[in-house]
C-alpha positions in Angstrom: 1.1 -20.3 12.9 1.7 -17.1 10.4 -1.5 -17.6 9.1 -2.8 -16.0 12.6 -1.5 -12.7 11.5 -3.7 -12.6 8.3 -6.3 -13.7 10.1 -5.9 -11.0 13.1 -5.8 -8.3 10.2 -9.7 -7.3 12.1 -7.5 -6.9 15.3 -4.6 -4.8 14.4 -5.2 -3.4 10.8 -6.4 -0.1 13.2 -2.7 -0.1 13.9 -1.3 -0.4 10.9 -3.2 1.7 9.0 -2.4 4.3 11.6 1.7 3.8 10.3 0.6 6.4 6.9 1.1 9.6 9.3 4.7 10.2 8.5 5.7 12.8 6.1 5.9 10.7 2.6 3.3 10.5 -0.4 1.2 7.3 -1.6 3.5 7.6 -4.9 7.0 6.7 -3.0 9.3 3.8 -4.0 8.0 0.4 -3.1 10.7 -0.8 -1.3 13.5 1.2 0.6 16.6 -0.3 0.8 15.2 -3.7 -1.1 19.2 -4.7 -2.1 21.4 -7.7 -1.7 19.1 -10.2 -1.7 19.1 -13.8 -3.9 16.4 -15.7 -3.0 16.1 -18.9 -1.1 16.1 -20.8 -4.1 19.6 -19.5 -4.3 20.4 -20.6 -1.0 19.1 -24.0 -1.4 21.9 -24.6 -3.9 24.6 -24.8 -1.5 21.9 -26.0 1.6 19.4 -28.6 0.2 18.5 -30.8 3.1 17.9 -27.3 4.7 16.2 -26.0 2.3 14.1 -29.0 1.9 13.0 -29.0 5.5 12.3 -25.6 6.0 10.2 -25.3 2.9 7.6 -28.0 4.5 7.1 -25.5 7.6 4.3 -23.4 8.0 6.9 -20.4 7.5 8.2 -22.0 4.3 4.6 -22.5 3.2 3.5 -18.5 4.7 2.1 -17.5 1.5 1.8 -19.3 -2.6 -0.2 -19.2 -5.5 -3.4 -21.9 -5.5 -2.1 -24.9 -6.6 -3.5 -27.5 -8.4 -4.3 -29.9 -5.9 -6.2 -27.4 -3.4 -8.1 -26.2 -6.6 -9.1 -30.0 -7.1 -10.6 -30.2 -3.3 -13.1 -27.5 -4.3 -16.4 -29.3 -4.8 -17.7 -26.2 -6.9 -19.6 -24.2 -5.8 -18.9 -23.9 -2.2 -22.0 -21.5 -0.8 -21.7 -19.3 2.2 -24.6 -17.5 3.7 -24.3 -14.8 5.9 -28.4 -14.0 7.3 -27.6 -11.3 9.0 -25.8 -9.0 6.3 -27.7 -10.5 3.8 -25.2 -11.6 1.8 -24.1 -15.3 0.2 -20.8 -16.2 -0.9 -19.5 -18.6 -3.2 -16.0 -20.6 -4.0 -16.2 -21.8 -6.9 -13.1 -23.1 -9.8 -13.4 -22.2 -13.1 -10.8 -22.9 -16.1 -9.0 -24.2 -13.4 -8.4 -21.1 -11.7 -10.3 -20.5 -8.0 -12.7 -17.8 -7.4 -14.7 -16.1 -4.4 -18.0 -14.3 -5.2 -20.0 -12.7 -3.1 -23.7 -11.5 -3.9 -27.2 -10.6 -2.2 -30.5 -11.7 -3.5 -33.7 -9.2 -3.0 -37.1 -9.5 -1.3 -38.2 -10.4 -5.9 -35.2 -13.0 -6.0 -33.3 -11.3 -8.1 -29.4 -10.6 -7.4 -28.9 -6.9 -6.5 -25.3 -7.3 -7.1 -22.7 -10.1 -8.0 -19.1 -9.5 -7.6 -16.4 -12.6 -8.5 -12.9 -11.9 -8.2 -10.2 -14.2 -9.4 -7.5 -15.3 -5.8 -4.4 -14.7 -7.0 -3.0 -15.7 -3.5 -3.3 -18.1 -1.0 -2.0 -16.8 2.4 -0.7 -19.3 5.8 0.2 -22.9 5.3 -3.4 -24.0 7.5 -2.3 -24.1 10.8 -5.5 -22.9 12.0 -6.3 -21.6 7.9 -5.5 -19.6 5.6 -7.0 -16.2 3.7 -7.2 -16.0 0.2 -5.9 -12.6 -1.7 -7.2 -10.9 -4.9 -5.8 -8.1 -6.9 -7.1 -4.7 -8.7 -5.1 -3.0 -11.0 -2.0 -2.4 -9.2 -3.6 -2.8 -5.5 -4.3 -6.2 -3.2 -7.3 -7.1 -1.3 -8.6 -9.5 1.1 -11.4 -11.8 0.1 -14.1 -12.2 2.0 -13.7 -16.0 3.2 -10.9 -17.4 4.7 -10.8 -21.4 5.4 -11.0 -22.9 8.9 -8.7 -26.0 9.3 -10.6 -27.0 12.6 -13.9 -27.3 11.1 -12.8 -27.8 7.4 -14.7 -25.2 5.9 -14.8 -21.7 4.7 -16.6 -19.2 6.6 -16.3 -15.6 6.3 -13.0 -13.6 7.2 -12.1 -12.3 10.5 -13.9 -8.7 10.8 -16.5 -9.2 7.9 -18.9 -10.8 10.2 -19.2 -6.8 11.5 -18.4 -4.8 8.3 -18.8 -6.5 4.9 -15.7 -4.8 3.2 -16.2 -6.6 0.0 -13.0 -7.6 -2.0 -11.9 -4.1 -1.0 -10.4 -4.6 2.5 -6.7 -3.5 1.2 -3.3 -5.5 2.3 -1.2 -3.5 4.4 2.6 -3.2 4.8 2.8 -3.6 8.1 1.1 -7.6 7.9 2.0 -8.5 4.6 5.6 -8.3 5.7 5.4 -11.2 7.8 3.9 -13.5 5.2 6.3 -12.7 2.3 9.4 -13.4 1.9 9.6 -9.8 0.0 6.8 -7.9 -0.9 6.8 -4.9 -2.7 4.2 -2.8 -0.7 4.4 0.9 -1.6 4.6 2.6 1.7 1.6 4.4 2.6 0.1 3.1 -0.8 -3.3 1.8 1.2 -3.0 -1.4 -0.4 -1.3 -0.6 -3.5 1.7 -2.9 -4.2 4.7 -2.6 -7.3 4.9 -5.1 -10.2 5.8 -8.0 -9.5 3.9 -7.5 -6.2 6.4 -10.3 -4.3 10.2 -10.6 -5.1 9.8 -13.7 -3.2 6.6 -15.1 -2.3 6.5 -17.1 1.4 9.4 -16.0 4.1 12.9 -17.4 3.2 16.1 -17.7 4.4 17.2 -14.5 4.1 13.9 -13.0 6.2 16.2 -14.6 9.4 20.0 -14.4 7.3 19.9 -11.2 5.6 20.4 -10.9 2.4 23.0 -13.0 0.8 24.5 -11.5 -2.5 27.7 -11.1 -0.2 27.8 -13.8 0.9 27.3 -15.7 -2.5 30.0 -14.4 -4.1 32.4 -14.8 -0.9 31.8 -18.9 -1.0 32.3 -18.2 -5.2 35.6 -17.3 -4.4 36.5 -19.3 -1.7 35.3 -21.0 1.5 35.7 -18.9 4.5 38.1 -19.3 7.4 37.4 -21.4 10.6 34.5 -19.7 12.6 31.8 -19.1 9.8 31.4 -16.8 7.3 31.1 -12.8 8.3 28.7 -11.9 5.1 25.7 -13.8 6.8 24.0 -13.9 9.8 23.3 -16.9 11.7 20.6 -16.6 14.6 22.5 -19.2 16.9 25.8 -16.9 16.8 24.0 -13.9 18.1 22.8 -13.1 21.8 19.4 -14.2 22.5 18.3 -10.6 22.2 19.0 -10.1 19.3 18.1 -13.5 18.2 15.0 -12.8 19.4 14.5 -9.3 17.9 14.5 -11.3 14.5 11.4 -13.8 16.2 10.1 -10.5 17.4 9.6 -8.6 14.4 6.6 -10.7 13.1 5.4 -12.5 16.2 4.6 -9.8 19.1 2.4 -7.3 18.3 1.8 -5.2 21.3 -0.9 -2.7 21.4 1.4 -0.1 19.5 4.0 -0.8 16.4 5.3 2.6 15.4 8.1 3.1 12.8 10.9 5.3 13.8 11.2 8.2 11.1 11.8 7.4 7.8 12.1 3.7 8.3 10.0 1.1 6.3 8.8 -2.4 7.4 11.7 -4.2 5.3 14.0 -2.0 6.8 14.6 -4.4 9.5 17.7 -6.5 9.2 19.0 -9.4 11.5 21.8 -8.9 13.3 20.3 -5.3 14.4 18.4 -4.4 16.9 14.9 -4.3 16.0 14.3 -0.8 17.9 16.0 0.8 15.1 13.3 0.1 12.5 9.8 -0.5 14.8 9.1 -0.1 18.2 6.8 -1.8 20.0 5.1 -0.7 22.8 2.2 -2.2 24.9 -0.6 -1.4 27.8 1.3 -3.4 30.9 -1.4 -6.1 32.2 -1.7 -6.9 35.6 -2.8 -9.4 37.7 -6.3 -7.8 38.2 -5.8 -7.5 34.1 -3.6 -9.9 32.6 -3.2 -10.1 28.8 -6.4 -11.5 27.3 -4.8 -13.3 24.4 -1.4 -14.6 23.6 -1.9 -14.0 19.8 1.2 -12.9 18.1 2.4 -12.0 21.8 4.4 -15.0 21.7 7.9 -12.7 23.3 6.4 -11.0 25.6 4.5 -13.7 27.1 7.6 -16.1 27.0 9.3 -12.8 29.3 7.0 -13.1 31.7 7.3 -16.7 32.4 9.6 -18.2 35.7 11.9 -19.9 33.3 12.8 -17.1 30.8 13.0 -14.5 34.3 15.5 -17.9 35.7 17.5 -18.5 33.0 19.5 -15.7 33.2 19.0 -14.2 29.6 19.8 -17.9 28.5 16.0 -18.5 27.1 15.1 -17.3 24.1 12.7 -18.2 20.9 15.2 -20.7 19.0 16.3 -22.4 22.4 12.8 -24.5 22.3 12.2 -23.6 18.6 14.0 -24.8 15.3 12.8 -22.4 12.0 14.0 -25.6 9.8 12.4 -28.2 11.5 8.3 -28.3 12.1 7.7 -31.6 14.4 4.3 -33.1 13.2 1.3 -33.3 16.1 2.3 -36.2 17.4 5.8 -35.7 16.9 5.5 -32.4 18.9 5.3 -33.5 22.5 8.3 -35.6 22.5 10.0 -33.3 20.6 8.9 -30.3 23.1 9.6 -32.4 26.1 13.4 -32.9 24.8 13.9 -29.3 25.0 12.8 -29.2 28.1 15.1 -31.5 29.6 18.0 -29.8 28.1 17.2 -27.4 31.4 15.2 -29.1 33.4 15.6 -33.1 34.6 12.9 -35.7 35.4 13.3 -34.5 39.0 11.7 -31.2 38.7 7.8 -32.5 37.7 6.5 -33.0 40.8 3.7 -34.7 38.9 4.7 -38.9 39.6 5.6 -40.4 36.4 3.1 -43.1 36.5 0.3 -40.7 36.2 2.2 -38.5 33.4 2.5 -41.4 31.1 -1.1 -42.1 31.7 -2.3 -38.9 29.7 -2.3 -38.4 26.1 0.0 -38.0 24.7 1.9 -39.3 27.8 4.8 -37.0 29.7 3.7 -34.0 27.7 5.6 -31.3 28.7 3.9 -28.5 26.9 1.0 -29.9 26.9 0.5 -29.5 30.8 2.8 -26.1 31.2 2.0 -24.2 27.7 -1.4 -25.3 26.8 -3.6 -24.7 23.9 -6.9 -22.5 23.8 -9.3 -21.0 21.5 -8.4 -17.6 19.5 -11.4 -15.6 20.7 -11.0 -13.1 18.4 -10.2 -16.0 15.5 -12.7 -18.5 15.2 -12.1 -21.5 15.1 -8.7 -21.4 15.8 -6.2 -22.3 18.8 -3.0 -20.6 20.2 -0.3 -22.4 22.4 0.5 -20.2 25.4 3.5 -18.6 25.5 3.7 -18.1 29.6 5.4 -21.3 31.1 3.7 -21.8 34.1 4.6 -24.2 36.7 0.9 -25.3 37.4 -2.4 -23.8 36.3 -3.8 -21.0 37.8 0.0 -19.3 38.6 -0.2 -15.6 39.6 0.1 -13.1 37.0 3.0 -11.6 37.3 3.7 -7.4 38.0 4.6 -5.7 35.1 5.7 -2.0 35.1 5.9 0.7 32.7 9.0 1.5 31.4 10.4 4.5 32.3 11.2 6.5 29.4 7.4 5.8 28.0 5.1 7.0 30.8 1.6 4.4 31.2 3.4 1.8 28.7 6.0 -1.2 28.6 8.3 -0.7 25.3 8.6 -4.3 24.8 12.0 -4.1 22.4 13.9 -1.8 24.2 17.1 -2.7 25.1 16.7 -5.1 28.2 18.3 -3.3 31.8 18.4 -0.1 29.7 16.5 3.1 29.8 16.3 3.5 26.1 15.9 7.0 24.9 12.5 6.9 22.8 11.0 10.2 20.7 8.4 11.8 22.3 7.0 11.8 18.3 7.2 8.0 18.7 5.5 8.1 22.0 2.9 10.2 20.5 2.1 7.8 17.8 2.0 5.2 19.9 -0.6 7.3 22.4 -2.8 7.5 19.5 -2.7 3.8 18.1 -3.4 2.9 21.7 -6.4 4.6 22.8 -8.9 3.2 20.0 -8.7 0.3 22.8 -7.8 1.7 25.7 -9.8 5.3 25.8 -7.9 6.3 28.7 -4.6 7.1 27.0 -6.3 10.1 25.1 -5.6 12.9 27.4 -2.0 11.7 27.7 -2.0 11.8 23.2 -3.6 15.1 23.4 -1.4 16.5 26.3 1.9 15.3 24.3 0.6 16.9 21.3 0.0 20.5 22.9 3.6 20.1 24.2 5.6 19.4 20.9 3.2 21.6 18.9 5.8 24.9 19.6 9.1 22.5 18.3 6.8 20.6 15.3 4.3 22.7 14.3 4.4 21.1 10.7 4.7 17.4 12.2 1.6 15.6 10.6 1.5 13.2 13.9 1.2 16.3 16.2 -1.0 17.6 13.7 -3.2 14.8 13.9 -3.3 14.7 17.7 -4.2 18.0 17.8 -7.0 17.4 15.2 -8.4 15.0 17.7 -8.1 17.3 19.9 -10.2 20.3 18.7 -12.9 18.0 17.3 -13.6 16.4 20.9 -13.6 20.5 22.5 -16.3 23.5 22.0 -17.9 24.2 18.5 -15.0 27.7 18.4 -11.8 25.0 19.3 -13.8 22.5 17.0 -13.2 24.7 13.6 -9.7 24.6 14.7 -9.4 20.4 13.4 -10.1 21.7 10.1 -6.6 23.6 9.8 -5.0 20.9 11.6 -6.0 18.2 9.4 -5.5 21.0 6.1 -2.2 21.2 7.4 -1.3 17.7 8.0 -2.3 16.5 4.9 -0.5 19.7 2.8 2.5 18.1 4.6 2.1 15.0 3.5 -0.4 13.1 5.4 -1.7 10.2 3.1 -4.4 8.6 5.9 -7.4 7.8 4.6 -9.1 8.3 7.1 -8.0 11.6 7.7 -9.1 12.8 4.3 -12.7 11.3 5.1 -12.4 12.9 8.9 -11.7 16.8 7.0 -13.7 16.2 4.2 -16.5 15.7 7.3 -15.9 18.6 9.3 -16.0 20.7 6.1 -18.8 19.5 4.9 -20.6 20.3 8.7 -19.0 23.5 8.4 -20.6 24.5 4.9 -17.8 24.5 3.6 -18.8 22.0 0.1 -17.1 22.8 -2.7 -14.1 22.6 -0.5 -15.0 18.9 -0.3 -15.1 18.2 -3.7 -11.7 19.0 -4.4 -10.4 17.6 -1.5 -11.7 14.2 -3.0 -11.1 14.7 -6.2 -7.7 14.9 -5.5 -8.0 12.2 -3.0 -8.9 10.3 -5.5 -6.2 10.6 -7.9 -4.2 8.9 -5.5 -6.6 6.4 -4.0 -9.1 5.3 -6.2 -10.7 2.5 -3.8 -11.7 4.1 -0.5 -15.5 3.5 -1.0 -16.0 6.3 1.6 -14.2 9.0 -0.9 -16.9 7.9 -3.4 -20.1 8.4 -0.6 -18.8 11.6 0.8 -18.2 13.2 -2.8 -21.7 11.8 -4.1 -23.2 13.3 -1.1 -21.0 16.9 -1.8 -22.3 17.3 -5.5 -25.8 16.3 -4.5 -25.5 19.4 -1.5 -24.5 21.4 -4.2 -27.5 20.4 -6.6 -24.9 19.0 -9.3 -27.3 15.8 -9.7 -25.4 14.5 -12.7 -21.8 14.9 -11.6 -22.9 13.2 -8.4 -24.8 10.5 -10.7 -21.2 10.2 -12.5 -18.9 9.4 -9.5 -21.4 7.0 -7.8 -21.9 5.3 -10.6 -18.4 4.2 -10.7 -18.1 3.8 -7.4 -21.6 1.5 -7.4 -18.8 -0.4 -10.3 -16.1 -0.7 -7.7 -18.0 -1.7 -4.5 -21.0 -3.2 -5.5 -21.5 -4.5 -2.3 -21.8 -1.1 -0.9 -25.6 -0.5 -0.5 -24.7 3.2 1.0 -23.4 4.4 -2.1 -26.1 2.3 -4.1 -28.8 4.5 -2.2 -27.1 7.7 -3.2 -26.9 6.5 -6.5 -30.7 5.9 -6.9 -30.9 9.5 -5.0 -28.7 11.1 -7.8 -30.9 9.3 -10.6 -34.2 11.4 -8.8 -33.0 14.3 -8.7 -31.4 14.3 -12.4 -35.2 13.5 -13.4 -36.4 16.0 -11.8 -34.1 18.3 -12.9 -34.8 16.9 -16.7 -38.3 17.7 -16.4 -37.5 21.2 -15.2 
């Protein structure tokens, strides 16, 4: 089931990519607080049959390297073709190592570009697929196809039916954390990851346990007393809360994730309460607009079920659900249905028996309550719903804001609490929510205006107010250009932002401006194709023909795909002629 969140990356990378706003540079340390961990394989030592079992899930399979029987499945080549882009793709093995390329031929039938990358990575166990991961210098990418289990064949990767990002769509902290086990993802490094990249490749133990050095050496020196051992944390000891906050860190999304300050992705350890690292806040559906897809909204949904609202706080994600046990498909339904009778009893299925055992697979509990359906945003793919519903077709049920986050439902807040939450956070999480739901702008611009007396250096206030001024009269519209200055002088690392001011001064005449802003942008970021076409476009505005000739040229290198800066290129090469002949 991981493999959805790779897979969703077109969904939610908005989101993520939203997280680089906080005061930090793309240079910081990899991984904050990355100590005390051992490894599963460590673990195993002491728990084999566990270790055993949970390493043929689809967690214990979330990420590896493309082994040798997957490379021998490959009848090379495997050819894609996508009409409308233009573009063909191939998957091919080669020295036994696998490849992707992608390339487009012209109108002649000749190639107009070929670019092959090496996958390093194979990411999800095939659930529904999985995505395949290559690497630049010291910075990760997704590769253009991913593989449908359903169909049984490679097709191109969620999003890139829309935008063809080439081998240049980066990995992001915010997903690759629920695929590893520990990657080293520099924060705000847009894609850029340490060396090794992964500590430990696929999740382990110690993503649920916490890391266990101390624990090690406490069984070195002697078993612990009656009652279990302090040093790690066991998910069945905790309350269901915070059991869950552990399920919830990787598999509800919400419409908003925001970091609390200073906090990393890894920061989050079980035992704690999730709302300490992240926070995660959503639009609350209704029954006029219920939520449209259960993907990765497996906790909330599950809340807003009868039998979780019943039990009292007794349901929770490892009552139905074993980490180190995966039932097969047709294991599944009994194994399902045995959960469900350890609350309810034959009694309560007001279906008669006789007719349940007539389906198939017969007396299947999930099956008729939790059903599967299509990903619509994934294709291909299926989802089991997360809302237990007594019989198809059950009202939606009403779900209100919370009150400490006006127009939103902070999903990991402490439940029958009012938990205080920054207005900074609420900001952020204003601003990752509009790009879907428009409406939530003037609230994002409103809270903006009122902090910007308190943080008038904070780059998320900065950035709201940026939007701000942009959207207003030409007069208020100058005024984005100083926010954006501002927020990136205090350490903004957004891409996008750098593209959105190198815009606005560009409009504003303002040229050579632009060309150090990118320049220096791209010091620190050398593959954001859009740093390469604005600066192309900056030194051909300035008639500098061959510097503008220079940086295309490599970035023509970098994204061949790219026919935008491929057009500048050929502009560049005219007007360096022309100026030749002068």
């Amino acid at each position: 089931m991981l493999v959805s969140l790779l897979l969703a990356t077109s969904f939610f990378s908005a989101i993520f990519a939203t997280q680089a706003t906080t005061q930090k540079t793309a240079n910081s340390s990899a991984v904050p607080g990355n100590t005390g961990y051992v490894g599963s394989r460590t673990c195993a030592e002491c728990h084999q049959q566990i270790y055993a079992s949970y390493s043929q899930t689809d967690m214990g399979r979330s990420m590896s390297v493309p082994s040798q029987s997957l490379i021998k499945t490959i009848a090379s080549p495997i050819a894609v073709d996508h009409v409308r882009s233009n573009r063909e793709f191939e998957v091919f093995v080669r020295d036994n190592q696998l490849f992707q390329s992608e390339f487009s031929i012209g109108t002649d039938g000749r190639e107009i570009f070929r670019d092959t990358h090496k996958i390093e990575w194979i990411i999800g166990a095939g659930a529904n697929g999985f995505g395949a991961i290559v690497k630049r210098d010291d910075y990760l990418f997704e590769a253009p196809l991913s593989f449908y289990s359903k169909p049984g064949a490679w097709a191109l990767s969620p999003g890139y039916e829309f935008v063809d990002y080439g081998f240049s769509r980066p990995i992001l902290p915010g997903c690759i954390a629920c695929h590893s086990g520990r990657p080293e993802a520099v924060s705000h490094g847009n894609g850029r990851f340490g060396n090794p990249p992964f500590a430990e490749l696929a999740i382990g133990c110690e993503n649920c346990h916490g890391p266990g050095q101390k624990h090690v050496s406490e069984m070195l020196r002697a078993e612990p007393s009656g009652g279990g051992s302090a040093t790690i944390v066991n998910p069945t000891k905790l309350s269901h809360w915070l059991a869950d906050n552990i399920c919830m860190s990787c598999h509800q999304i919400g419409d908003a994730r925001v970091l609390q300050p200073d906090k990393d992705y890894r920061d989050f350890r079980p035992g704690t309460a999730l709302k300490d690292t992240l926070a995660i806040l959503t639009v609350p559906p209704s029954r006029e607009k219920p939520l449209e897809s259960d993907l990765l909204e497996h906790y909330f949904s599950m809340t807003l079920s009868k039998c979780y609202r019943s039990s009292g706080g007794r349901l929770g994600c490892i009552t139905c659900h074993d980490p180190h046990v995966e039932p097969s498909a047709s294991e599944a339904p009994a194994y399902f249905r045995g959960k469900c009778l350890s609350c309810h009893s034959e009694k309560s299925c007001v279906v008669p028996l006789t007719l349940r055992q007539r389906k198939n697979p017969p007396d299947d509990c999930a099956g008729c309550h939790m059903p599967k359906r299509d990903i619509k945003i994934i294709s291909h793919s299926a989802l089991t719903q997360h809302r237990i519903m007594a019989e198809s077709g059950e009202a939606f049920p009403e779900v209100l804001p919370t009150i400490e986050t006006p127009g939103l439902k902070y999903l990991n807040s402490v439940p029958g609490q009012d938990t205080p939450l920054s207005p900074l956070i609420l900001l952020e999480a204003y601003g990752q929510v509009m790009a879907s739901h428009p409406e939530y702008r003037e609230k994002y611009w409103n809270l903006a205006r009122q902090l910007k007396t308190a943080q008038p250096d904070n780059v998320a206030v900065l950035k709201a107010l940026a939007d701000w001024a942009t959207q207003q009269n030409r007069s208020e519209a100058r005024n984005a250009i100083e926010y954006l200055d501002s927020a990136i002088a205090h350490g903004d690392t957004s891409p996008t932002d750098y593209e959105e001011l190198a815009r606005l001064l560009m409009a504003n005449g303002r040229t050579s401006e632009v060309v150090k802003l990118l320049q220096r942008a791209l010091q620190d970021l050398p593959y954001d194709a859009e740093y390469y076409r604005l600066l192309g476009k900056a030194f051909l505005n300035l008639s500098r023909a061959s510097e503008a000739h220079e940086i295309l040229a490599k970035g023509a290198q970098i994204f061949p795909q790219d026919s935008g800066i491929r057009d500048l290129l050929k502009q560049a090469d005219t007007s360096r002629t022309a100026d030749a002949r002068k």
